[in-house]
DSSP file (Angstrom, degrees, kcal/mol; ACC not computed):
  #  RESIDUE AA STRUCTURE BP1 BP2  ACC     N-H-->O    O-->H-N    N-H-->O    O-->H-N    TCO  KAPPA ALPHA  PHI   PSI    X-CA   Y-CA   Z-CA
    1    1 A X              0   0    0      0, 0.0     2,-0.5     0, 0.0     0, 0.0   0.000 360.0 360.0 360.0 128.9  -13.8   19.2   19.9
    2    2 A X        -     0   0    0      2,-0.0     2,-0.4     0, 0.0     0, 0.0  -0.948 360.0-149.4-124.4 157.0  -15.2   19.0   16.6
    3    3 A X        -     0   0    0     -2,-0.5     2,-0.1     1,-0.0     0, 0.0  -0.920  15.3-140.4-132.3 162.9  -13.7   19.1   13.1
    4    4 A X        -     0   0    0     -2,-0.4     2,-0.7     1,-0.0    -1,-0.0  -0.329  19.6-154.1 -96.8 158.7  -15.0   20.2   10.7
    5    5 A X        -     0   0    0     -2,-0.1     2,-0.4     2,-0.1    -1,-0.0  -0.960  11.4-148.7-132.6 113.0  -13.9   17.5    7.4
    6    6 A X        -     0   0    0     -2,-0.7     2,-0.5     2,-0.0    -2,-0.0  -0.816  12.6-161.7 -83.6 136.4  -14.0   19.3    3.7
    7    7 A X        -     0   0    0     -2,-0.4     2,-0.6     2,-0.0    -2,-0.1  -0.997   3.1-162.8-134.6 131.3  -14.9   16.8    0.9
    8    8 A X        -     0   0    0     -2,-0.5    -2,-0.0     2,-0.0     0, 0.0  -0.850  11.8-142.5-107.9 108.6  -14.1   17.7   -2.3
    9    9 A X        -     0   0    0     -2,-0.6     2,-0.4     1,-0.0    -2,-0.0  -0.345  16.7-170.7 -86.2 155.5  -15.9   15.8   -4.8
   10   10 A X        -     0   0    0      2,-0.0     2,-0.4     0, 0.0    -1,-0.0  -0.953  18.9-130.3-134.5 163.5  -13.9   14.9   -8.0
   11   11 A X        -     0   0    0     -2,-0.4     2,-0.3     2,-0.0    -2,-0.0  -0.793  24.6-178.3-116.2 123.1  -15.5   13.2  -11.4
   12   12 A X        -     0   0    0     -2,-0.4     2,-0.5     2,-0.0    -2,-0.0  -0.940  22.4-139.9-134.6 159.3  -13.6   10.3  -12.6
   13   13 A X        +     0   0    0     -2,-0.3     2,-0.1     0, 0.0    -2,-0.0  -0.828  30.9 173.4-131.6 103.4  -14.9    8.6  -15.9
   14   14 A X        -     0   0    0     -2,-0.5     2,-0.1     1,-0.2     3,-0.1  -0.276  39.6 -82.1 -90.0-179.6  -14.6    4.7  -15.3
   15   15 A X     >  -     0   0    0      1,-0.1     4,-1.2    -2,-0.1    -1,-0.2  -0.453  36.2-119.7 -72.3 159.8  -16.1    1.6  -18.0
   16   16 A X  H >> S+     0   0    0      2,-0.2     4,-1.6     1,-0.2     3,-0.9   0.947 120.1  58.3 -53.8 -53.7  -20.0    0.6  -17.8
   17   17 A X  H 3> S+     0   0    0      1,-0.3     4,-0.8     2,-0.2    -1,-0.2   0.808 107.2  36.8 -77.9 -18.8  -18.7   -2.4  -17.0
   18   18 A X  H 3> S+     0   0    0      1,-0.2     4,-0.6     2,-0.1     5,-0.3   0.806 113.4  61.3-102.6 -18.3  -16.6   -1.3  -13.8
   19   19 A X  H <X S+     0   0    0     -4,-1.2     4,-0.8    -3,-0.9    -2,-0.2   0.804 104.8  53.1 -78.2  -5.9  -19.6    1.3  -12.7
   20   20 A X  H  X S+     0   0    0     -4,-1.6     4,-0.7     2,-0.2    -2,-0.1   0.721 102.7  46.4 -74.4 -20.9  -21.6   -1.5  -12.5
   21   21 A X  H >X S+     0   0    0     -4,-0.8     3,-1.3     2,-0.2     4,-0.5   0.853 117.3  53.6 -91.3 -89.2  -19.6   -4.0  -10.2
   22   22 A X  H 3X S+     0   0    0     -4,-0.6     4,-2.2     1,-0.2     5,-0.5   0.877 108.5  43.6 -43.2 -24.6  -19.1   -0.8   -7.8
   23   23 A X  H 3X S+     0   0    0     -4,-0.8     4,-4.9    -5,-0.3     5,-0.4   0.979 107.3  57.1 -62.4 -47.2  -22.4    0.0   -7.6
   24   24 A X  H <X S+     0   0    0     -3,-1.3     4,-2.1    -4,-0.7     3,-0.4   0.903 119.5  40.8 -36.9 -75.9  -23.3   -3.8   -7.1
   25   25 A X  H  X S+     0   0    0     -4,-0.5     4,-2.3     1,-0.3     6,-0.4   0.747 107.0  55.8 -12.3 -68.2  -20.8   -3.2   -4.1
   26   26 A X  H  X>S+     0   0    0     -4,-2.2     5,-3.0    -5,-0.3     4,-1.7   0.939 114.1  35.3 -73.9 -53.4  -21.6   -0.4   -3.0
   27   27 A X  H  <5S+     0   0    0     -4,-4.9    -1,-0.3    -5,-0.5    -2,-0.2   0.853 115.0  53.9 -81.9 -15.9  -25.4   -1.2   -2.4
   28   28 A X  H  <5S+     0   0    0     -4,-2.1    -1,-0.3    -5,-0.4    -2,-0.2   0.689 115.5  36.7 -51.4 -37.0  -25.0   -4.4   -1.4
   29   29 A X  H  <5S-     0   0    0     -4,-2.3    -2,-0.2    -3,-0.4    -3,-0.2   0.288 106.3-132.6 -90.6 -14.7  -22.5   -3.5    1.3
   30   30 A X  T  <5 +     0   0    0     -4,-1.7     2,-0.3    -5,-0.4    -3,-0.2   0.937  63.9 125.3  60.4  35.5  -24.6   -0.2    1.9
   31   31 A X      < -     0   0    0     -5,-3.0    -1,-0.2    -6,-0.4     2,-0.1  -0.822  65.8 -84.2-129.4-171.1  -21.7    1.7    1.8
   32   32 A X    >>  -     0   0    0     -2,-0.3     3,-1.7    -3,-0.1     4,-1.5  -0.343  32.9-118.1 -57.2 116.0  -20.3    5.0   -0.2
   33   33 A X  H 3> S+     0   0    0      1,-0.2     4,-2.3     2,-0.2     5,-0.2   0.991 122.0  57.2 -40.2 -51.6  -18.6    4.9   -3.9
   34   34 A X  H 3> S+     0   0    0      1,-0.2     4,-1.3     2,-0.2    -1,-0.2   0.759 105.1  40.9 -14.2 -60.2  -15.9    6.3   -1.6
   35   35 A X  H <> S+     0   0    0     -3,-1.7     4,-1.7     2,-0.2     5,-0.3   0.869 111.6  56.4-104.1 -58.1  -15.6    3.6    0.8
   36   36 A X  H >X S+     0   0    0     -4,-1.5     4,-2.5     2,-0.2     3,-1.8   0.940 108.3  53.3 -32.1 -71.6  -15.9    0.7   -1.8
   37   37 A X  H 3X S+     0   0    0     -4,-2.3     4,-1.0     1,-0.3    -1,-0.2   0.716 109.6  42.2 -21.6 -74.4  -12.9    2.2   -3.6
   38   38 A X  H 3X S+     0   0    0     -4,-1.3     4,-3.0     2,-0.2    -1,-0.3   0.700 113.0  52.5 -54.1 -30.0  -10.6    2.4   -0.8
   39   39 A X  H <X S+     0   0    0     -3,-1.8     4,-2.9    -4,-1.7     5,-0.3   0.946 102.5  58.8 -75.3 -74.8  -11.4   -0.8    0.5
   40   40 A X  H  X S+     0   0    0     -4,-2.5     4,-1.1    -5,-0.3    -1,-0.3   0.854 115.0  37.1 -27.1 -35.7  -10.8   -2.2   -2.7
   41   41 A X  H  X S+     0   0    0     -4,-1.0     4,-2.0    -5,-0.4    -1,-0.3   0.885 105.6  62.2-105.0 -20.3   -7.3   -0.9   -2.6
   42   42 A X  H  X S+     0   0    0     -4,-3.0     4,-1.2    -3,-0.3    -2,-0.2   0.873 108.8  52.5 -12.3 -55.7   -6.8   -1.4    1.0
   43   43 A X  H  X S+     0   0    0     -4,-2.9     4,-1.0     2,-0.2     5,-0.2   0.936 111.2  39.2 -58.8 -56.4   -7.3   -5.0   -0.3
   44   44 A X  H >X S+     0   0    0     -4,-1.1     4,-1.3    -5,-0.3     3,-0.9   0.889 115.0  52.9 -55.2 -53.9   -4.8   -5.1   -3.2
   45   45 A X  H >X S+     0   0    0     -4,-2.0     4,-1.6     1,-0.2     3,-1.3   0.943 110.7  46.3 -51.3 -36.1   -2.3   -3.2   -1.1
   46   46 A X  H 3X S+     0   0    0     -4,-1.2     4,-0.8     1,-0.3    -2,-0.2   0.687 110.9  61.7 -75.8 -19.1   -3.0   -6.1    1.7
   47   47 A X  H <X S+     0   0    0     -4,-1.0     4,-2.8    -3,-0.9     5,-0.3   0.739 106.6  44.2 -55.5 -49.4   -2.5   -8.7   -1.7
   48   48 A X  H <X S+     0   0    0     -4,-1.3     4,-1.3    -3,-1.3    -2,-0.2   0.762 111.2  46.2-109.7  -6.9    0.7   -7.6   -2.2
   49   49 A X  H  X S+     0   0    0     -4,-1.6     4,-0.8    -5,-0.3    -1,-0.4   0.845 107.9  59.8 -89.6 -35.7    2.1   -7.6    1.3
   50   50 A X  H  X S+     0   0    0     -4,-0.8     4,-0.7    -5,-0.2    -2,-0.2   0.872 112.6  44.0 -52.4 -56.4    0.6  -11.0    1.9
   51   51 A X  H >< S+     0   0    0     -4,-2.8     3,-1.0     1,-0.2     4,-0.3   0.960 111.5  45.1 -63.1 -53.8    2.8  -12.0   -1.0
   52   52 A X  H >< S+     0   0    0     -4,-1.3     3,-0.7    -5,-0.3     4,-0.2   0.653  94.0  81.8 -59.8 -10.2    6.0  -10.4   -0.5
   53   53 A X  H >< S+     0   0    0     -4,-0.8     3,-1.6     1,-0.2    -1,-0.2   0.891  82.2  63.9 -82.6 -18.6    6.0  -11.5    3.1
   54   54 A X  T << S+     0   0    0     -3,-1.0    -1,-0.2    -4,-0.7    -2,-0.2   0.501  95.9  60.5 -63.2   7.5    7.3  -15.1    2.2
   55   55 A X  T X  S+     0   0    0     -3,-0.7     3,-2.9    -4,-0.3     4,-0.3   0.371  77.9 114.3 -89.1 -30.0   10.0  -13.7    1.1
   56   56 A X  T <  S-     0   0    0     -3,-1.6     4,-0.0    -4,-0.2    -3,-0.0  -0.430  95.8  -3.0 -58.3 119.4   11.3  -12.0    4.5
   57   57 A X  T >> S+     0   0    0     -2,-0.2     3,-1.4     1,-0.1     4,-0.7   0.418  85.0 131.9  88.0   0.1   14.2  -13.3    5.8
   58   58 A X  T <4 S+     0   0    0     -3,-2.9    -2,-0.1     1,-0.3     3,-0.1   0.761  85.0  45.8 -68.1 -19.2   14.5  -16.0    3.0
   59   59 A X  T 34 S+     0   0    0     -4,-0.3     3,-0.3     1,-0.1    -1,-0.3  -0.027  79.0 105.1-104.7  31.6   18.4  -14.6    2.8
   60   60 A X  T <4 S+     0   0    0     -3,-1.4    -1,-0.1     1,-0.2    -2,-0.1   0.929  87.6  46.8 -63.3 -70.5   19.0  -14.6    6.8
   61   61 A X  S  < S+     0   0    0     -4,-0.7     2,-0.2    -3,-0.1    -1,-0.2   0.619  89.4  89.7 -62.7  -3.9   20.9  -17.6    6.0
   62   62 A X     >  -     0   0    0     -3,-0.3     4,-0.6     1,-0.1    -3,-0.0  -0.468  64.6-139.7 -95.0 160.6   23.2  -16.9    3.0
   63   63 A X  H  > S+     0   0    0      2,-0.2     4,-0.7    -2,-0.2     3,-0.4   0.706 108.0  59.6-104.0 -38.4   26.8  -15.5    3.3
   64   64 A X  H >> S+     0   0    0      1,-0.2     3,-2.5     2,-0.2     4,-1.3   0.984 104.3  51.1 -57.7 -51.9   25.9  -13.4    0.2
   65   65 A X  H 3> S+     0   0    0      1,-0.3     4,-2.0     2,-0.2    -2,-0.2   0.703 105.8  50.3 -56.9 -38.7   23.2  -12.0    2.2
   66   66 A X  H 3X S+     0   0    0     -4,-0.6     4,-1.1    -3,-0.4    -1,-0.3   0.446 112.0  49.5 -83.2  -5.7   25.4  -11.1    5.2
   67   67 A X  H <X S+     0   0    0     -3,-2.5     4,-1.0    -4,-0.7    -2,-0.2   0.657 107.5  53.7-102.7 -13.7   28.0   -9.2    2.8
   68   68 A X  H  X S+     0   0    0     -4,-1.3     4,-1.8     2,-0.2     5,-0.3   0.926 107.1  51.6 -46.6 -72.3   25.3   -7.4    1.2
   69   69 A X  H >X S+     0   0    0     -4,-2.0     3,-2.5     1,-0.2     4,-1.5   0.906 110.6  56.8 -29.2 -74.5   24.0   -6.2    5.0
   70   70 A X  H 3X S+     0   0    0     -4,-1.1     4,-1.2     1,-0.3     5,-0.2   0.707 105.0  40.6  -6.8 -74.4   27.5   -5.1    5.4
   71   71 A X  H 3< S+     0   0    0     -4,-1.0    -1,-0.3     1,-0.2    -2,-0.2   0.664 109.1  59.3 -81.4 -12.2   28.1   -2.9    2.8
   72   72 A X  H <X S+     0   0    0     -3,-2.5     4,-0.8    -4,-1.8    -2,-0.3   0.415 108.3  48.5 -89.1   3.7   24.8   -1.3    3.0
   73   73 A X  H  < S+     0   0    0     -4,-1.5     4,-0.3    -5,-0.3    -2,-0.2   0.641 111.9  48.4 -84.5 -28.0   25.7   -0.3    6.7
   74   74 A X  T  X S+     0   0    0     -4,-1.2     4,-2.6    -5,-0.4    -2,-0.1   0.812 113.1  42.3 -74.0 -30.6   28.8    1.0    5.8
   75   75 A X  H  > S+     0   0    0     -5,-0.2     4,-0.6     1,-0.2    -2,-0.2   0.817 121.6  52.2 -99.5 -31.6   27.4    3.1    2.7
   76   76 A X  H  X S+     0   0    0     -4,-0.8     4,-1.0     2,-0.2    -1,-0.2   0.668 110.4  43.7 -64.7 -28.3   24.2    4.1    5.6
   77   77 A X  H  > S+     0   0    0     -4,-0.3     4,-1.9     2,-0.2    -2,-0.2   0.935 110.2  51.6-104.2 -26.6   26.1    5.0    8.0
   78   78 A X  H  X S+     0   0    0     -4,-2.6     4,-0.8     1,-0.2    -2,-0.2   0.599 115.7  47.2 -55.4 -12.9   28.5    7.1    5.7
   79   79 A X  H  X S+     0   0    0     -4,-0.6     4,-0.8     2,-0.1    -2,-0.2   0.689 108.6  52.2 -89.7 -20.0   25.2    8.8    4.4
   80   80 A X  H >X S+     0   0    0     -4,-1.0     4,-1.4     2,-0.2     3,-0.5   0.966 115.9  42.0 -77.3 -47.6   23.9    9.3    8.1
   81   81 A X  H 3< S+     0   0    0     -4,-1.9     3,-0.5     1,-0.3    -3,-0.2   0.897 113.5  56.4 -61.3 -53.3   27.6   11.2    9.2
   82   82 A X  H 3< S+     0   0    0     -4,-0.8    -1,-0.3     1,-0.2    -2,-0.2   0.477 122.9  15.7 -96.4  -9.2   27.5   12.9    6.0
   83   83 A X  H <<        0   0    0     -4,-0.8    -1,-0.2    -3,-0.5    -2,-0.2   0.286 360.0 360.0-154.0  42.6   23.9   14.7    6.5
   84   84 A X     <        0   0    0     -4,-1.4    -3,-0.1    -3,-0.5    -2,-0.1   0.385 360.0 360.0 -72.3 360.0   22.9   14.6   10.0
């Protein structure tokens, strides 16, 4: 099967100084303005999950934490009843 992929180019008006580090990229890596881009926020997203995951679970142990749970399961499950 093939499909067919429309690309719609759009004009974005960056600093010299930041077309010049993507280009660097871009030809160095041999790859697309496109493909720099996204990677480059691929990265940051991947930044910021990297940080926030030491944080998971850090209130697993706290009694505040478990009355918290609580009351958002009560107040979820009265929204679930109320517009399933």
């Amino acid at each position: 099967m093939y499909i067919h992929m429309y690309i719609m180019a759009k004009t974005i008006m960056v600093s010299d100084n930041v077309y010049e580090k993507l280009k660097s990229i871009k030809e160095k890596e041999n790859k697309s303005y496109s493909d720099v881009i996204i990677e480059l926020v691929n990265i940051k997203k991947m930044k910021k999950l990297k940080y926030l995951e030491k944080f998971f679970g850090i209130l697993k142990e706290d009694k505040e934490y478990d009355r918290i749970m609580k009351e958002i399961n009560k107040s979820w499950d009265r929204w679930t009843k109320r517009y399933a």
